[in-house]
N, C-alpha and C positions, 0 to 999 in steps of 0.2 A: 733348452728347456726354459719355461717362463721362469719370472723372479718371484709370481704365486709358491709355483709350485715348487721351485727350491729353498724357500722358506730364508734367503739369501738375505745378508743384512740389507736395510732400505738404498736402494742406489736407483736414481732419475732416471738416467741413460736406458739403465736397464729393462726400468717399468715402460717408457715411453716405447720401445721396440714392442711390448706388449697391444699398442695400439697403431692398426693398421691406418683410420685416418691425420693420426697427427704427422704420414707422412705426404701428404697431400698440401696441394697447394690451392688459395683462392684467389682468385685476378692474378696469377703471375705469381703470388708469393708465398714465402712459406706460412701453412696456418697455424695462426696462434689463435688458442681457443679459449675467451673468459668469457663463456656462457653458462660455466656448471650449473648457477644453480637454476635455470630453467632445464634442463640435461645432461649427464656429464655423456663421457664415451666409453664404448664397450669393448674390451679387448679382446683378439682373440680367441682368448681360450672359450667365451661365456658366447659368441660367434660360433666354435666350432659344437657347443651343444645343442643349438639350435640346428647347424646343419644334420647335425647326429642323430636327431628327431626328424626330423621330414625324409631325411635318408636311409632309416633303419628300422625305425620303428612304430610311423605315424601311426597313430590311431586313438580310436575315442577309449576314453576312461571307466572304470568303477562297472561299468556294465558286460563285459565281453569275457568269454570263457577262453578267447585263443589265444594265442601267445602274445601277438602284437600288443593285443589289449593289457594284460597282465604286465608285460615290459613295462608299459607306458604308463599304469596304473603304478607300478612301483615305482619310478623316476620321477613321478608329481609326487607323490605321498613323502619319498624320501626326500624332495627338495623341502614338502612340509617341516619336516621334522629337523632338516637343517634352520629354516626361517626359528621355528621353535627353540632352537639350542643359541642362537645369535642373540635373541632379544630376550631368554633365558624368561620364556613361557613357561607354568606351572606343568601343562599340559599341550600335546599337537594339537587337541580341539579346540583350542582358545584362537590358534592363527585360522582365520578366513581368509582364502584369497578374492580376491578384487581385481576390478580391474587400474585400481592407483588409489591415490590419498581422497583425489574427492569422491568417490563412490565410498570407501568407506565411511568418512564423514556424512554422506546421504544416508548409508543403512544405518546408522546409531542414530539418525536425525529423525528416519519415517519410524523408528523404533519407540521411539518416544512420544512419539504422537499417540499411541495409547497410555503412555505414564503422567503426562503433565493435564492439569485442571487449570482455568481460566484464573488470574493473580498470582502462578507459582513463577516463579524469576530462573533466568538463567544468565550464564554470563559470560563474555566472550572480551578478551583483551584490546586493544587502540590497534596491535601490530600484525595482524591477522593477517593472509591471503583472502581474495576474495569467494573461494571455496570453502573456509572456516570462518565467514560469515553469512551468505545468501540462505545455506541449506538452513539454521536458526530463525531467521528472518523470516524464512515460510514456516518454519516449525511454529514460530508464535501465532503467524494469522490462522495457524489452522487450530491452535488450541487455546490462542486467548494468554500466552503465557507472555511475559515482561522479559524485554531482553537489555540489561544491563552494559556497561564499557569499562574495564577496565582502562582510566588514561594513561598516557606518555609526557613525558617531557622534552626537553629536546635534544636531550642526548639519546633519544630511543632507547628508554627505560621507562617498564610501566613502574608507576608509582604504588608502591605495597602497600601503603598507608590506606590508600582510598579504595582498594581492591579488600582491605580488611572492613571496613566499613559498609560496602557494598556487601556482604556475606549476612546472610539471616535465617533462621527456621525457613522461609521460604523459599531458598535458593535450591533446585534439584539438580541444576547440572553448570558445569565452565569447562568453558575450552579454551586451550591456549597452544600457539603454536610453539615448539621448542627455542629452533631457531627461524628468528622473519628472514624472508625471502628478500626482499626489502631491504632493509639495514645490517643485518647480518647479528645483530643481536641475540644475545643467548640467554632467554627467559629462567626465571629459576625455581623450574616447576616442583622441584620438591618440595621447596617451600607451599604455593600453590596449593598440590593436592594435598598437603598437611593440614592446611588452613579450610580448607575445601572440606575433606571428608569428617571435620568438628560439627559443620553445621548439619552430615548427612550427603552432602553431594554430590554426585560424580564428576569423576575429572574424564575430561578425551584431549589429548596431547595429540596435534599434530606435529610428526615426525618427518616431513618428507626435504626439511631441509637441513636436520640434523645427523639423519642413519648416514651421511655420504663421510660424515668429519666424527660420528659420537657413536659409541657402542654402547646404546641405551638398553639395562638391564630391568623390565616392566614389574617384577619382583621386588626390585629394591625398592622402586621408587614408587610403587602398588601402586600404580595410576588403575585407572577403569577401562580406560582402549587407546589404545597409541596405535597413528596409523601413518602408513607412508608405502611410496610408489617405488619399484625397481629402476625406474631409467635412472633416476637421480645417485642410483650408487652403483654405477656401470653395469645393469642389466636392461632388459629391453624394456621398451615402451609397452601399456594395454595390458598390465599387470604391477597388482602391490598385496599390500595385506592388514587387514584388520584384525589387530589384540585386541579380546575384548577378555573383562575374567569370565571364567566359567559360569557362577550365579548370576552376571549381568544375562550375557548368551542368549541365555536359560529365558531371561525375562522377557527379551524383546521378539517379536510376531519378525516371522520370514520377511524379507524386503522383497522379492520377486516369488511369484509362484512357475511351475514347470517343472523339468524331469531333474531326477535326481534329489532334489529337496525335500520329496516326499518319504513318508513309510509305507501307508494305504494309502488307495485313491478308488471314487467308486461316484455317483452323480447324486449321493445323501451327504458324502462327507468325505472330508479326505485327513488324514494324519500327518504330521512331518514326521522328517528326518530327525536325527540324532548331531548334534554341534559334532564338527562343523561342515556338514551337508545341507542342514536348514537353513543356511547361508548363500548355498553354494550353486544356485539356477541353471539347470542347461548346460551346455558345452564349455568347459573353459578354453582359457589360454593356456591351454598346457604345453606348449615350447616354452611359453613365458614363462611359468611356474618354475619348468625346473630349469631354466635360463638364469631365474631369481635365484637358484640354490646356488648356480654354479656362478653369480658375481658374487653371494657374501662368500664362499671357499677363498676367490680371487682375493677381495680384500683383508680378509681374516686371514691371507696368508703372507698379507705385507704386512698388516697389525697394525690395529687402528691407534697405540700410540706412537708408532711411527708415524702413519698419518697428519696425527696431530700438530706434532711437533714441527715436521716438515711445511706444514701449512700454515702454519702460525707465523713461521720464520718470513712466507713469502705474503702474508700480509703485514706483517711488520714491515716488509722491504718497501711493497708497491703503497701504504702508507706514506712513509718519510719520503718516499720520491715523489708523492702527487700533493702532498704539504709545500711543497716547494715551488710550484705553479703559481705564479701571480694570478689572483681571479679565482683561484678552485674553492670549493667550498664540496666537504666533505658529509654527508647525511648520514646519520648515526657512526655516533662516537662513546658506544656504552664501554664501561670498564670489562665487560666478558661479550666476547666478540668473536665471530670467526666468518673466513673465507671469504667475506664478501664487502664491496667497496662502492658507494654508490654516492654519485660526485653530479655540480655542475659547475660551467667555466661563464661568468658573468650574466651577462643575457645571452648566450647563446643556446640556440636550441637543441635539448640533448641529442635529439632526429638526426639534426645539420654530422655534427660532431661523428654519431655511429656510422652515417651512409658513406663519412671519409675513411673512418678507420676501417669500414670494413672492403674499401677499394685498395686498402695495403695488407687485405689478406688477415685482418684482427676484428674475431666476432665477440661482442657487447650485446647487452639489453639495454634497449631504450625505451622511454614509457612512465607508465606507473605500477611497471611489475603485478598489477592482479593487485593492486594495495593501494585504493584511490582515496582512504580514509586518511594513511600516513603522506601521502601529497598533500592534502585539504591541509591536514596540519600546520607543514611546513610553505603552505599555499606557492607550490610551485607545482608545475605539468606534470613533472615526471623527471629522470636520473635516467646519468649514465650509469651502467649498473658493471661493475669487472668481477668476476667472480673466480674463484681457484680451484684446482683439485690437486693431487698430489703428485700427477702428471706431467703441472706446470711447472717453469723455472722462472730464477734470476734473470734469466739473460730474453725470456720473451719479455719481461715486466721491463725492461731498458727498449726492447725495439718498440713497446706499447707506449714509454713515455714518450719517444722519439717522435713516433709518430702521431701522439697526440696532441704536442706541442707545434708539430707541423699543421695539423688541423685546425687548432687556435689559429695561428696564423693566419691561416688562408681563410677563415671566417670571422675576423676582427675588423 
C-alpha cells in the first residue's frame, strides 16, 4: 500500500515507488528529474483515479438523472470540497475550477474590466511569470488603468519600501506571485495584502508555485483570489482552481458564456448561475477535477511539513555543492527560499549545458522560464533552472553535479 495512504512516517524510497516514471530511463540512463517547477510527477494512486473514471463511470456532470451522471457529479463536487478543506475556503463556492493558474488569472483580469476607470492603478511585482503579467497589461489597454512594478534587487527580493510608496487611494488591485518560478523566492504576501487592503485593494496571489512546497491557508491570510494549477502538485495537467471570496465572486460578470453557467436563458435575456457555476462554462475536466482531489489526499497524507523540511534539506545540499563550481553564479539568493535553483557557468550557454545534461538522462529548464523581466534585470538570456520535489534525493543531486561538471568540461 502507498506511503499516502499509510500515513507512514516521511521515507524517499518509499514515496518514489509511488511514481511509476522515476522508474524509467532517458538515453540509456536512469532519470533524474529537476523540472518540478515547470510539472512535477503523478503517482500512482492520482493515475489510478483517472483510470477509475473513464472505466467506470464516465460521464457528463450536474445535468443527468442516471446514475453514471450522479456518480460523476458526486466525485467532482466531493473533490470540490476536498480543494475547499486544503486551502481552508470559507465556503465550496469560493473554489472555481479552471483549467490552471493562467485562466484563473484571466477570469479575475476580464472581471475587472467592468470595475476599473481610466487613471485607477494597479500593481503587479518585478518577479512575476509571464501569465501574471500579460492578462494586466491588456486589462489596462482596455480600460485606461496604470499599471505599476513593484522592484527587485538582486538577491530577488522585492523591495517593501517602494511597494509602500507605490500604494494610494487609487490603487484597486496587486498581484504577486507567492513563490517565482524563476528564482525560487518566497514573497511575503501577508504582509502585501496587509499593506494592500489599507488602501482598499484587492490582492490575487499567484499560487502555482507555492501549493507543491506550502499549504497556503486563504482565510488566514484573507487574500482576495489565490490561484494555482494541479500538474504542479502531482495532479494532472488542463485543470487548477480559482479562490476567489464570496463578495468578490458575487461582483465580477461570468468570463465565458454556455451551458451550465446559466439559470434562465430565453433570446430577451438570459440569468446566471449561482457561484460557482457562474464561473463554470460547458464541460469540464472532470477526471481532472477529481484527479485534483486525489493529488492533495496524496500529499496531505505525506504532510506538507514533512515536505517542507525534506526539501529544504535538499536545497541546502544541491546549494553548497553548486557554490563550489568555479565559474557558477547562482540567481536569486533571497533569505526565504525554496525548491528551486537557477544558475549559469561563465559564458556558457544555459541551451549548450541542458542538451548535455539531458543526453545523461537529467531534465532541467533552460531559458528564461516565462520571466523575461527578471533576465532584463539581471541582463542575461536565461538560466539553468534545477528544481526539487520531495521525490528527489541526495544522491541524484551528486550524479547531477557529476554530470554537470562533465558538461562544463566538454564545453570550455
Amino acid at each position: 500500500m502507498s506511503v499516502a495512504q499509510n500515513h507512514i512516517d516521511f521515507n524517499v524510497e518509499a514515496i518514489r515507488k509511488d511514481f511509476p516514471i522515476l522508474q524509467r530511463k532517458v538515453n540509456g540512463k536512469p532519470l533524474i528529474y529537476f523540472d518540478n517547477a515547470a510539472t512535477s510527477q503523478t503517482p500512482q494512486q492520482v493515475i489510478d483515479t483517472i483510470v477509475d473514471y473513464y472505466t467506470n463511470y464516465n460521464a457528463n456532470i450536474h445535468r443527468g438523472v442516471h446514475s453514471l451522471s450522479q456518480e460523476a457529479t458526486d466525485a467532482y463536487e466531493e473533490a470540490r470540497i476536498k480543494i475547499q478543506n486544503h486551502f481552508n475556503a470559507k465556503h465550496s463556492h469560493e473554489i472555481i475550477y479552471t483549467s490552471g493558474t493562467t485562466h484563473g488569472i484571466n477570469l479575475v483580469a476580464n472581471g475587472f474590466s467592468s470595475l476599473l476607470k481610466k487613471g485607477d492603478e494597479i500593481i503587479v511585482s518585478a518577479l512575476e511569470h509571464h501569465s501574471n503579467i500579460v492578462p494586466w497589461q491588456m486589462l489596462c489597454e482596455r480600460t485606461g488603468a496604470i499599471l505599476k512594478v513593484i522592484p527587485m534587487n538582486q538577491n530577488g527580493e522585492l523591495v517593501l519600501s517602494e511597494f509602500n510608496s507605490l500604494l494610494n487611494d487609487k490603487t484597486k488591485l496587486v498581484f504577486v506571485n507567492h513563490i517565482s518560478n524563476a528564482l525560487g523566492t518566497i514573497n511575503p504576501i501577508e504582509y502585501i495584502i496587509t499593506e494592500a487592503h489599507k488602501v482598499g485593494a484587492a490582492v490575487l496571489v499567484d499560487g502555482a508555485q507555492s501549493c507543491p512546497h506550502i499549504k497556503p491557508d486563504v482565510q488566514a491570510l484573507d487574500v482576495d483570489f489565490y490561484v494555482c494549477s494541479a500538474h504542479k502538485i502531482c495532479g494532472p495537467t488542463g485543470v487548477g482552481m480559482l479562490y476567489g471570496k464570496e463578495e468578490w465572486l458575487k461582483k465580477l460578470p461570468p468570463y465565458q458564456g454556455g451551458g451550465e453557467m446559466i439559470a434562465e436563458v430565453s433570446f430577451e435575456k438570459t440569468t446566471y448561475a449561482d457561484l460557482p457555476h457562474k464561473f463554470e462554462a460547458g464541460t469540464p475536466n472532470i477526471s481532472g477535477g477529481i484527479a485534483f482531489g486525489a493529488a492533495l489526499d496524496y500529499m496531505n497524507g505525506i504532510g506538507f511539513d514533512n515536505i517542507a523540511k525534506y526539501e529544504n534539506e535538499l536545497l541546502d545540499y544541491a546549494t553548497e555543492r553548486l557554490q563550489n563550481i568555479e565559474g557558477l553564479k547562482i540567481y536569486g539568493t533571497a533569505k526565504e527560499k525554496t525548491s528551486v535553483i537557477s544558475f549559469n557557468v561563465g559564458t556558457i550557454h544555459p541551451y549548450d549545458i541542458g542538451t548535455i545534461l539531458d543526453k545523461m538522462g537529467i531534465a532541467v529548464r533552460t531559458g528564461h522560464h516565462c520571466a523575461q523581466p527578471i533576465m532584463d534585470y539581471f541582463k542575461i538570456p536565461g538560466t539553468i533552472r534545477a528544481s526539487f520535489m520531495f521525490y528527489n534525493t541526495k544522491e541524484e543531486i551528486d550524479v547531477f553535479i557529476t554530470a554537470l561538471k562533465k558538461a562544463i568540461m566538454m564545453l570550455s
